[in-house]
Biotite code that builds the C-alpha atoms (Angstrom):
import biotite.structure as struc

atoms = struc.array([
    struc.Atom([14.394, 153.327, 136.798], chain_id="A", res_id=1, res_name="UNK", atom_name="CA", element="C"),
    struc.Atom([12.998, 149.833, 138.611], chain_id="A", res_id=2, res_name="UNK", atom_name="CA", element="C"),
    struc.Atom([12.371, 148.852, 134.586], chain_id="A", res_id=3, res_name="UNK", atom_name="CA", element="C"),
    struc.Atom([15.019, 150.054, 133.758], chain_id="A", res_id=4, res_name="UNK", atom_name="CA", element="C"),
    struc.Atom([17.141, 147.818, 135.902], chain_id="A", res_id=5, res_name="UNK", atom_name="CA", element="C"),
    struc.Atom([14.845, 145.327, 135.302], chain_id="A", res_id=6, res_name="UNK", atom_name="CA", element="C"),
    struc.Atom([15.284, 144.615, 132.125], chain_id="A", res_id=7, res_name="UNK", atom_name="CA", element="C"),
    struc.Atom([19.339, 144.809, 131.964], chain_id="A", res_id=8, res_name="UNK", atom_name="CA", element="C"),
    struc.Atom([19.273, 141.744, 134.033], chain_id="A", res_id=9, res_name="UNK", atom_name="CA", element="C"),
    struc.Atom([16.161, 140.381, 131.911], chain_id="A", res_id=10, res_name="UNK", atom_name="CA", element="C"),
    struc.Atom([17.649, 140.809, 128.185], chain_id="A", res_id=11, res_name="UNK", atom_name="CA", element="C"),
    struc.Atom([20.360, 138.436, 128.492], chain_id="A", res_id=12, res_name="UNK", atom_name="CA", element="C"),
    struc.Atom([18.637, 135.503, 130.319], chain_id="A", res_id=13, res_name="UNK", atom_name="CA", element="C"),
    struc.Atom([16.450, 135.865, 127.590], chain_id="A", res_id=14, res_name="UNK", atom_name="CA", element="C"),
    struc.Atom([19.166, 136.296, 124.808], chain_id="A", res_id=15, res_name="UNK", atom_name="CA", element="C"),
    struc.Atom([21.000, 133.464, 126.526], chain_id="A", res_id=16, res_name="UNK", atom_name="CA", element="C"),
    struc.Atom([17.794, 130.826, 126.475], chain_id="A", res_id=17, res_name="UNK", atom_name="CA", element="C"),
    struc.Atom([17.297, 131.891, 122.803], chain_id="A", res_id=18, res_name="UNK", atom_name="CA", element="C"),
    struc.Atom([20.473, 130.874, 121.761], chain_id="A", res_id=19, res_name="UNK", atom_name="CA", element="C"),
    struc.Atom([23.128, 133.790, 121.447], chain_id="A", res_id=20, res_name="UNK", atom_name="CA", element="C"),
    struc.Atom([26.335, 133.177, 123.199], chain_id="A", res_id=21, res_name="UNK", atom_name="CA", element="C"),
    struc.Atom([27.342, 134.876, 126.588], chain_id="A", res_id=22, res_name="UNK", atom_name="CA", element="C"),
    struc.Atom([29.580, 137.560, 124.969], chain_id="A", res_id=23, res_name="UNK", atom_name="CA", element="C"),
    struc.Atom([27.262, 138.297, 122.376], chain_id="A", res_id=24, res_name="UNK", atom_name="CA", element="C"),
    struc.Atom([24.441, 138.474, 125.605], chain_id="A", res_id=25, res_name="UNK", atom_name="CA", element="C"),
    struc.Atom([27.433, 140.232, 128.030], chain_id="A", res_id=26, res_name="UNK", atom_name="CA", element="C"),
    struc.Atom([27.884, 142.810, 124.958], chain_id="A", res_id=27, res_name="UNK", atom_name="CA", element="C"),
    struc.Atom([24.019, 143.475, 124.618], chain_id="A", res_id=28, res_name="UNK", atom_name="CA", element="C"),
    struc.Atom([23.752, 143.526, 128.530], chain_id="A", res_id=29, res_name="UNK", atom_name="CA", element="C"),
    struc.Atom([26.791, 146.397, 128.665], chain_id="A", res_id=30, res_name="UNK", atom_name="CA", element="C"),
    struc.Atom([24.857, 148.343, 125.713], chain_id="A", res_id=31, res_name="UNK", atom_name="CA", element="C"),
    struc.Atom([21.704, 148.374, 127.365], chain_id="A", res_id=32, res_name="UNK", atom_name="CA", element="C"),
    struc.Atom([23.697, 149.410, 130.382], chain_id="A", res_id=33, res_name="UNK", atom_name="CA", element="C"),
    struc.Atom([25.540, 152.064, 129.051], chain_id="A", res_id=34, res_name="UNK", atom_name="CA", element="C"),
    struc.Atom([21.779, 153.278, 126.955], chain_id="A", res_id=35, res_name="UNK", atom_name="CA", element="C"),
    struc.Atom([19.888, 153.387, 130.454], chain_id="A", res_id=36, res_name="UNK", atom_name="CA", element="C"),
    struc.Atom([22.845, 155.176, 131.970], chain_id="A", res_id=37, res_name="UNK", atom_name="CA", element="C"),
    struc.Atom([22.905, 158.221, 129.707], chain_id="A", res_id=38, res_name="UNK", atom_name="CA", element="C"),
    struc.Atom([19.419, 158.015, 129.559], chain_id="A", res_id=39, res_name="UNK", atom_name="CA", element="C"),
    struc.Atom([18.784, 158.505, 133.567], chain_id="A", res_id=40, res_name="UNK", atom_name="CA", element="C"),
    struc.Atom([21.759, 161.470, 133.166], chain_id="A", res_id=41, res_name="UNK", atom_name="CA", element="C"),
    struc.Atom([19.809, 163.286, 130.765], chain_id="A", res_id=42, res_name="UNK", atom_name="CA", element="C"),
    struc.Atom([16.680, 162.863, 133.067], chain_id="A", res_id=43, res_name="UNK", atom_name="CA", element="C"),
    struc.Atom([18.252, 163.705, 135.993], chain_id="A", res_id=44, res_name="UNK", atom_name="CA", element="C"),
    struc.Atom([19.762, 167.313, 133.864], chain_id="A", res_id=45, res_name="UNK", atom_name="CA", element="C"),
    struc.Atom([16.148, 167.842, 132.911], chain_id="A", res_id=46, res_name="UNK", atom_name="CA", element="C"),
    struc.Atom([14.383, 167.624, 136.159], chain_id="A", res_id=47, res_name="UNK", atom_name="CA", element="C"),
    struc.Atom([17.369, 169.908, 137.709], chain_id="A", res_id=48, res_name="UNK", atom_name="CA", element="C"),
    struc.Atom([16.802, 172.458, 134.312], chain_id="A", res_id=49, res_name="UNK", atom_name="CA", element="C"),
    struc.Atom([13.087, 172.923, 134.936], chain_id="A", res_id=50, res_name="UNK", atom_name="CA", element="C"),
    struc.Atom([13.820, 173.743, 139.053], chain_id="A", res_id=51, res_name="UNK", atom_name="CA", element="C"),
    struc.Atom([15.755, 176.160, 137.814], chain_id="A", res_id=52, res_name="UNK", atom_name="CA", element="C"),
    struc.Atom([13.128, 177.633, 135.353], chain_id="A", res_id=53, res_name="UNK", atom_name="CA", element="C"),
    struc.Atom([10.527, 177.267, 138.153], chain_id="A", res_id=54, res_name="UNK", atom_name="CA", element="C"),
    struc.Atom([12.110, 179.001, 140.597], chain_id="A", res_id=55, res_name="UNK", atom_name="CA", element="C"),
    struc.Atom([13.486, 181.744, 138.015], chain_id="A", res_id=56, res_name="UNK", atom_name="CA", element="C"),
    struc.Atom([10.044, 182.088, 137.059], chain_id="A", res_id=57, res_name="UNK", atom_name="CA", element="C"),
    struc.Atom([8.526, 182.055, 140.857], chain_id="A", res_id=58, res_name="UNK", atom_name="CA", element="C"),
    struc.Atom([11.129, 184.742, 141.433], chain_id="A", res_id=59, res_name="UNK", atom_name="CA", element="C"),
    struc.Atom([9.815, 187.257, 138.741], chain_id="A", res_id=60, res_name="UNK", atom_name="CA", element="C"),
    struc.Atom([6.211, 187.084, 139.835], chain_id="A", res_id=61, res_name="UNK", atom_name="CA", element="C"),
    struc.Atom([5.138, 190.134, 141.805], chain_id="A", res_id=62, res_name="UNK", atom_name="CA", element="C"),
    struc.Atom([4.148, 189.300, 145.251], chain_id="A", res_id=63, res_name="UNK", atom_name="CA", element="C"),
    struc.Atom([0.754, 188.112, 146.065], chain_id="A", res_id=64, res_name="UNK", atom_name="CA", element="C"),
    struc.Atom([-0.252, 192.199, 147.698], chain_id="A", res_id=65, res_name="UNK", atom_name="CA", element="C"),
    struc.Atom([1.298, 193.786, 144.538], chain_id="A", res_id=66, res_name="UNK", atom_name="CA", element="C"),
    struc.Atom([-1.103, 191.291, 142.313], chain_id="A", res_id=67, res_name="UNK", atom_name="CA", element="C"),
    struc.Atom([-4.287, 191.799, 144.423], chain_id="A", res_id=68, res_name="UNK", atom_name="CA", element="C"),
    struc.Atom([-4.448, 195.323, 144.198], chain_id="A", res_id=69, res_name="UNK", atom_name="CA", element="C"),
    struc.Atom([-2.769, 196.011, 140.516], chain_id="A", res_id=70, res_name="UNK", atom_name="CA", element="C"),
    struc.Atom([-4.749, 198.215, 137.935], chain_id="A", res_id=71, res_name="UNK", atom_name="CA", element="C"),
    struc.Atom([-3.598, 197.117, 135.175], chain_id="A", res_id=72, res_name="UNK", atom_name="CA", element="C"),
    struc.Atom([-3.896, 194.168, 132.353], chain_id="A", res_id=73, res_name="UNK", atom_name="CA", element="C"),
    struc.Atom([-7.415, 193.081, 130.692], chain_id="A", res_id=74, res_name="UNK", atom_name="CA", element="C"),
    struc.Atom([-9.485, 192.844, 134.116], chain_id="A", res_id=75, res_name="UNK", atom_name="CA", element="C"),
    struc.Atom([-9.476, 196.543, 134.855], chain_id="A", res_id=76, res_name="UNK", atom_name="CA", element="C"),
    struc.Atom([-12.863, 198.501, 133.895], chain_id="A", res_id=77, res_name="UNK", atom_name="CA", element="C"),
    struc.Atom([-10.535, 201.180, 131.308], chain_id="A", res_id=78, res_name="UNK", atom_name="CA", element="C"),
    struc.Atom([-13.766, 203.513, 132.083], chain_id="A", res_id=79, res_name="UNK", atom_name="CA", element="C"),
    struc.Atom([-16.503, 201.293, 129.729], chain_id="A", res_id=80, res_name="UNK", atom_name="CA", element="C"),
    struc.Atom([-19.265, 200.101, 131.686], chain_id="A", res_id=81, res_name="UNK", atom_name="CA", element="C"),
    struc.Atom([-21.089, 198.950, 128.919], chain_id="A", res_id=82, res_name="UNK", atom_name="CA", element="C"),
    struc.Atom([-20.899, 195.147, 127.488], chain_id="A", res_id=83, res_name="UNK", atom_name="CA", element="C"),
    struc.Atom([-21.670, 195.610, 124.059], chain_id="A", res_id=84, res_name="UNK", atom_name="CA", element="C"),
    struc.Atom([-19.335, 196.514, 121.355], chain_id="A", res_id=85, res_name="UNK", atom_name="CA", element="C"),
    struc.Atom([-21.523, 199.882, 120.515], chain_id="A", res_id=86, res_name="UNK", atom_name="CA", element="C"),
    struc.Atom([-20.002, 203.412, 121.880], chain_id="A", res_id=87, res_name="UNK", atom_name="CA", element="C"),
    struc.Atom([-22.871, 205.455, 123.580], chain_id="A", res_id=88, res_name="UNK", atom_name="CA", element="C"),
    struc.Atom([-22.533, 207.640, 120.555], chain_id="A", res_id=89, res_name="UNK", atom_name="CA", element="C"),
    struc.Atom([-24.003, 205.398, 117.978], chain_id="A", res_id=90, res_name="UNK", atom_name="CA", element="C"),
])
């Protein structure tokens, strides 16, 4: 946001020295202001959207006990000891 406020007071010094008028720089200047406005609104919504996801998420988890001793999903044995794709059968 530093930039951001940085270069609304840069832009019309600059269009100013180059030649456009102060409204034309003052309407630039209020564009700019009103661009970086929405812009840090829509940041600010985003940030607050994901917290919300995070924690949702975080909330769903089971806790760390439940995990640690689970039997279930692709790390549990299933009764194959062997690595290889062939049954004992073949």
């Amino acid at each position: 946001m530093r930039w951001a406020a940085f270069s609304c007071l840069l832009v019309p010094v600059v269009l100013v020295v180059y030649g456009t008028s102060f409204g034309g720089a003052a309407v630039a200047t209020l564009g700019l202001f009103v661009v970086t406005a929405a812009c840090l609104v829509l940041l600010r919504h985003s940030e607050r959207t994901a917290a919300r996801v995070r924690v949702r998420a975080e909330e769903r988890l089971p806790s760390a006990h439940r995990r640690r001793h689970s039997r279930g999903g692709p790390e549990g044995r299933h009764g194959c000891r062997t690595s290889g794709s062939a049954s004992p059968h073949d």
